[in-house]
N, C-alpha and C positions, 0 to 999 in steps of 0.2 A: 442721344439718351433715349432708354428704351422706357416706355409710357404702360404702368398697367394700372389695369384698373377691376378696384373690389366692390359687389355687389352688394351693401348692408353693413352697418357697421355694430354687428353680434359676437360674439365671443370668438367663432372663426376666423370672421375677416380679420377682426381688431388682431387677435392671434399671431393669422396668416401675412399680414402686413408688415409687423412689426420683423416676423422672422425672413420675409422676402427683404425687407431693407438690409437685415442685419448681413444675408448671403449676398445680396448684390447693392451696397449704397448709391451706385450709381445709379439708378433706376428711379424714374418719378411713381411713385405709388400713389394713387386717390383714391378712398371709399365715399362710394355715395349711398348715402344712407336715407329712405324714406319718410320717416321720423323723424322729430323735433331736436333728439338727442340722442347720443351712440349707448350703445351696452344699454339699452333700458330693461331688455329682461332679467338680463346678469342682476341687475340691482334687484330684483324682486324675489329670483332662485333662492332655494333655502330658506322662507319669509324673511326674507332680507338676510339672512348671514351668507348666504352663496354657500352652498351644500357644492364645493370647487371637483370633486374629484370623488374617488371612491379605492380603497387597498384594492377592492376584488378577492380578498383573502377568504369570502365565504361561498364564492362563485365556483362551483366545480363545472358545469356546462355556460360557456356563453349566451347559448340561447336563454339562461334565467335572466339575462342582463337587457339583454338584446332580443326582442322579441322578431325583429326587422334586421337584415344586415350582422348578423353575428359573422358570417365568413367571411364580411371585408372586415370588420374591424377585430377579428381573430389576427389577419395579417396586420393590418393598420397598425394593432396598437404593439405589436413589437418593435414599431417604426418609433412611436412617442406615445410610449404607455401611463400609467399614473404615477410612476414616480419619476418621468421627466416634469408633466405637469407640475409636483411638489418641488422638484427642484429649481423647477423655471422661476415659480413664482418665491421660493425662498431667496433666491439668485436676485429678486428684483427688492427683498428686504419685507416679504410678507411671513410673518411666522404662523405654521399650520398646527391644528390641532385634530387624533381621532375623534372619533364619537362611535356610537353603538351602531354597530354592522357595517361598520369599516368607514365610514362616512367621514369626510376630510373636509373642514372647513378653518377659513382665518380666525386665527387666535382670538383677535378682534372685535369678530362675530358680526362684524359689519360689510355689507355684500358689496358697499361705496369703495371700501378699498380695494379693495379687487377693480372695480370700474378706475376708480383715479389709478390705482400703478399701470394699468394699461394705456388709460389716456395722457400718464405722462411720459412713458414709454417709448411711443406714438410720435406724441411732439419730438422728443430728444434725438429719432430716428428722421425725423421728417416725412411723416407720414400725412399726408391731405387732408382733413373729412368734412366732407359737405352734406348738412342734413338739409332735412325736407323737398330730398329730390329725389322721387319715384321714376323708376324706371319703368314705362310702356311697352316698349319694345329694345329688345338688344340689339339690335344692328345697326345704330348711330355707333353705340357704345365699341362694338367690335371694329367698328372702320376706323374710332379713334384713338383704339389701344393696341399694343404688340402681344398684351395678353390680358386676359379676364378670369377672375375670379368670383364666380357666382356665391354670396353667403347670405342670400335673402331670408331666410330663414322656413318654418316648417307655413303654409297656406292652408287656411279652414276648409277654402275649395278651390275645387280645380281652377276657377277664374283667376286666380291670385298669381298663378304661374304662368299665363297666357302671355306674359314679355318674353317669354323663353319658344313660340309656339315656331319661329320662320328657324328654330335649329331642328325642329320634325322630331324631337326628343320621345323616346317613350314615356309618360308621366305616371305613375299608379295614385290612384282617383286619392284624392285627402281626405281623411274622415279621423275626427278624434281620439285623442288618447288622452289616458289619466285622467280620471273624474269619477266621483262616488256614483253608488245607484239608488234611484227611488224606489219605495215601495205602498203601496195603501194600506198595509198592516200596520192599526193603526198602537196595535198593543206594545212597539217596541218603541213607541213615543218614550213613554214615560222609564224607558231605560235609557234615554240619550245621554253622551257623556261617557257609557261603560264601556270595558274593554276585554272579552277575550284574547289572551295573550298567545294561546297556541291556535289559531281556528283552522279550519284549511275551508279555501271557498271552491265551487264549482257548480260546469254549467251542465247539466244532463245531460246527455246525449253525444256531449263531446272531450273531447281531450284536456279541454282548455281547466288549468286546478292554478290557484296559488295558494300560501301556505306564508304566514306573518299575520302579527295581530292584528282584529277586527275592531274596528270603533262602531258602536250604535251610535246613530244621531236620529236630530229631528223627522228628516224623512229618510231614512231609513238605513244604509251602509255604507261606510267610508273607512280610513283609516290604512294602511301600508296593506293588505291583504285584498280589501276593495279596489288600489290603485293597481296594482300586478295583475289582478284579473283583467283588467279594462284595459290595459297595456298590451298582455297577451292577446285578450279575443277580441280587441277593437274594432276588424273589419266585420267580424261576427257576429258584433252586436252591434255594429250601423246596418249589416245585412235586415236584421230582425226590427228592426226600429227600435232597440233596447226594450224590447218587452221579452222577458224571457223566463226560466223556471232558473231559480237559484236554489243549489246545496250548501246548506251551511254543516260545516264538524265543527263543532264549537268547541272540541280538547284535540285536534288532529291524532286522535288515536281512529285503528281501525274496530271492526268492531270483537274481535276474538280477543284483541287487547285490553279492547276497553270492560267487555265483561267479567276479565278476568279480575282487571283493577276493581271494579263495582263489588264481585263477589269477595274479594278479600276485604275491601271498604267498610263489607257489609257483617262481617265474619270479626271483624275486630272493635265496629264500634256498635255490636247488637243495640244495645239498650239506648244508642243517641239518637238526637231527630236527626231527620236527611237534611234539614236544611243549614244545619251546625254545621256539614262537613262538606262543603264544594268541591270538588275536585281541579287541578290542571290552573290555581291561580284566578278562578271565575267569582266574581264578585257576586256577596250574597244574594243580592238581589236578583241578577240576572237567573243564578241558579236555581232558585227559588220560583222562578218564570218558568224555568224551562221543567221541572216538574210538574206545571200545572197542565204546561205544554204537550206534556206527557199524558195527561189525565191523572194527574197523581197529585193526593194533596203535599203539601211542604213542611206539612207539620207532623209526615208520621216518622213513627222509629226508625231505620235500616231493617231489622228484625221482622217487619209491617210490611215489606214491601215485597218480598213474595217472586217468583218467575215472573208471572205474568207483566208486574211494574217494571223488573228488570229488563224484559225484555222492550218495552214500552221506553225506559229509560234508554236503553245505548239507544234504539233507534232514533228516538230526537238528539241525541249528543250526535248522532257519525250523521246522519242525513234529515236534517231540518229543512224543509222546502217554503220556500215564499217563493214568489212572483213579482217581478224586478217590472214596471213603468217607466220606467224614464231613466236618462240620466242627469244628475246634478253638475252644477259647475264646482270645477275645484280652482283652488286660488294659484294654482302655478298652471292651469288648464291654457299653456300654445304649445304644447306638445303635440302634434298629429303624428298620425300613419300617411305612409303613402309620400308621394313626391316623385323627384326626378327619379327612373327606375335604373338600379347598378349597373342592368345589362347595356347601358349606353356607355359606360365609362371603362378606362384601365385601370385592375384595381391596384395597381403598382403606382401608377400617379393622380387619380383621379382626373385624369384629361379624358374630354368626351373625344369617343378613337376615331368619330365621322365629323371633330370639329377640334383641327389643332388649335394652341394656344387658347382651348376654352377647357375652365375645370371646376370643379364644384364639391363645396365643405358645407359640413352642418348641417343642421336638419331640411334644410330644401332636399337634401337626398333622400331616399326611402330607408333611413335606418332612426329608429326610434328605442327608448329603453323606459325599463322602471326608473321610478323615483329611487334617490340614494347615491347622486352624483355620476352618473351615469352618461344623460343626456349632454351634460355638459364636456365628460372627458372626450365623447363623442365628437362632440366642437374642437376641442384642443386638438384631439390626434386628425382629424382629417383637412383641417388649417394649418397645421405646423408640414404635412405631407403636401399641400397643395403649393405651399412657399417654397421648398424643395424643389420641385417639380417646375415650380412657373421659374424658378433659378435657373434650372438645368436649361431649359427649352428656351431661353432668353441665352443663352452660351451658344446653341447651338444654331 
C-alpha cells in the first residue's frame, strides 16, 4: 500500500486528501498538522461565515483577483474553478448562498460547517490527522512517504519555511498582506465608522490603485479598498516600511468628470447650501470635512462658491493626500506574499520538477489574492490538482 503524506491540515490538504482518497482508496493518507486542531483558519474566514468561493463574475483581469500567481491559477482554475468548489460542497449537503460582489458563502453563515462537512468527509474516507505535530525538516517525512503534499500554509517570515530548506527550493521572502493603514491625521478620528462608497485609493509614484469602498476608522483607513491596496503593493509597502504618501478620490471620478458634475450640481441647486448636497453617496458629515478640507466653508450656497472653490473642490475629491505610518492588524490578517516561488514547480501538476513525488497547494505557494473568497478558492483548486497529480504519479 502506497503511503502519502499531507503537510497541514488547511483547506488544501483537508481538500487534497479527501479527493486523493477518493481517486486512489487504496492509498494510506496522513496530515499532519502543527496545531491543536485542523481547519482553524477556515473557521475564522468570512468572520466566521466562511466567505467559501467567489462567481468571478465582476473579475475581467485576473490579476484584480490575484495580485501573485494569476497565470498559474488562470490555468489552475479551469482544472477546478468556483463552480466545481459550489458543487463539491452542495454534493456534500452544504447549501450556498450569493452575496454582494459575487461572494458565495453557506446558507448557514456558519464557517464550522464548512470545517465539520470536511472533517466528516475525512473520517468517512479514512483519512489520518495528527495535530500538534510540526514539521522541522522534511526528510524524515520524504523517506517515509511514496508521496508528500506540502499545505502548511502562508509563513509571516521566511524562518517558518526553513523545513522545506535541504529541497534548495527558491522561496520569495514572506511579508504581509491585507491589513488597513495607519495614519497621524488626527481629524479623520472623529469620522470613524463612515463610508465612501465609490473611492479609488492610490500610492504616488506608482501603479499600484484599488477602486471599492473606503471605511474611516480610528486610526485611520480600512475597509475593501484599503485591503486591495495592501494586497496589490504588499511587497512595496514592506519595501518602504509602510510609511508612504496615500491618494485618496473619495467619488472615484476623474477630474474633467468630476467638474463637470460640480458645475451642473452647482447650476441646478444655485440657491442650496453645499453642504445639503453630497455628492457620489458621501455621508454628510464626511462631505462637510472635505469642504473644509478644501478651505471652503460648508455652510455656503453652490451659487458662493465661485472657480476658485471649484477648483479647490475636485482637487480634494480626485487627489486627497495623507501619509500612511504604519500598518494595522486586520482580523483575517494570515494572508502573506511571497513563499514557495512557481518557478520551482509544473504548473500542470504542482510537483516540484527537481523533486518527484513532492507537490505543493495553498498559500505556502507564492500566490495570494484580495479578500472576497478568493484566497480560499485558491486553496480548493490547487488541493484538488495536487490529489490528481499525487493519483496519477502513485499509478505510475
Amino acid at each position: 500500500m502506497n503511503n502519502v503524506t499531507i503537510l497541514g491540515a488547511g483547506a488544501a490538504g483537508c481538500l487534497a486528501a479527501i479527493e486523493l482518497k477518493r481517486r486512489s482508496p487504496e492509498t494510506g493518507v496522513t496530515v499532519l498538522e502543527a496545531g491543536p486542531r485542523p481547519l482553524a483558519k477556515v473557521a475564522l474566514t468570512g468572520g466566521g461565515r466562511c466567505n467559501l468561493t467567489n462567481t468571478f463574475a465582476r473579475i475581467g483581469d485576473l490579476r484584480e483577483a490575484y495580485p501573485r500567481g494569476f497565470r498559474l491559477m488562470k490555468r489552475a482554475l479551469k482544472e477546478f474553478g468556483p463552480e466545481d468548489t459550489m458543487r463539491w460542497f452542495e454534493a456534500e449537503g452544504v447549501r450556498l448562498v450569493e452575496e454582494d460582489g459575487g461572494r458565495i458563502f453557506p446558507a448557514s453563515g456558519d464557517a464550522m460547517q464548512i470545517v465539520r462537512t470536511l472533517l466528516r468527509r475525512m473520517e468517512k474516507e479514512g483519512v489520518r490527522i495528527i495535530c500538534n505535530n510540526r514539521v522541522s525538516d522534511i526528510r524524515p517525512v520524504l523517506d517515509a512517504s511514496d508521496a508528500v503534499i506540502v499545505t502548511t500554509g502562508g509563513s509571516p517570515k521566511r524562518a517558518g519555511l526553513g523545513f522545506l530548506d535541504p529541497l534548495g527550493l527558491e522561496i520569495e521572502t514572506p511579508v504581509p498582506s491585507l491589513f488597513t493603514l495607519k495614519t497621524d491625521d488626527g481629524t479623520l478620528k472623529a469620522l470613524m465608522g463612515m463610508v465612501a462608497p465609490n473611492a479609488v485609493l492610490s500610492i504616488p509614484g506608482t501603479a499600484f490603485r484599488a477602486a471599492a469602498p473606503l471605511l474611516l476608522t480610528d486610526w485611520g483607513f480600512g475597509g475593501p479598498a484599503t485591503l486591495k491596496l495592501s494586497s496589490y503593493a504588499a511587497r512595496h509597502l514592506a519595501e518602504c516600511g509602510y510609511l508612504t504618501s496615500l491618494s485618496v478620490n473619495w467619488i472615484g471620478e476623474n477630474e474633467q468628470t468630476l467638474r463637470e458634475t460640480l458645475s451642473a450640481t452647482a447650476a441646478a441647486n444655485a440657491r442650496k447650501m453645499t453642504v445639503n448636497t453630497p455628492l457620489s453617496g458621501l455621508p454628510g458629515r464626511l462631505w462637510a470635512f472635505l469642504f473644509e478640507r478644501s478651505g471652503i466653508r460648508s455652510d455656503i450656497r453652490w451659487a458662493e462658491l465661485g472657480s476658485k472653490g471649484l477648483n479647490r473642490l475636485v482637487s480634494t475629491l480626485t487627489n486627497d493626500r495623507y501619509s500612511i505610518t504604519g500598518r494595522a492588524a486586520f482580523k483575517e490578517e494570515f494572508v502573506t506574499c511571497g513563499g514557495v516561488s512557481l518557478r520551482n514547480l509544473d504548473p500542470a501538476t504542482l510537483g516540484a520538477r527537481n523533486h518527484p513525488g513532492v507537490y505543493f497547494a495553498g498559500e505556502v505557494l507564492d500566490i495570494d489574492a484580495v479578500t472576497g473568497g478568493f484566497n480560499l478558492q485558491a486553496a480548493w483548486t490547487t488541493g484538488w490538482i495536487c490529489a490528481r497529480s499525487v493519483a496519477d504519479y502513485l499509478k505510475k
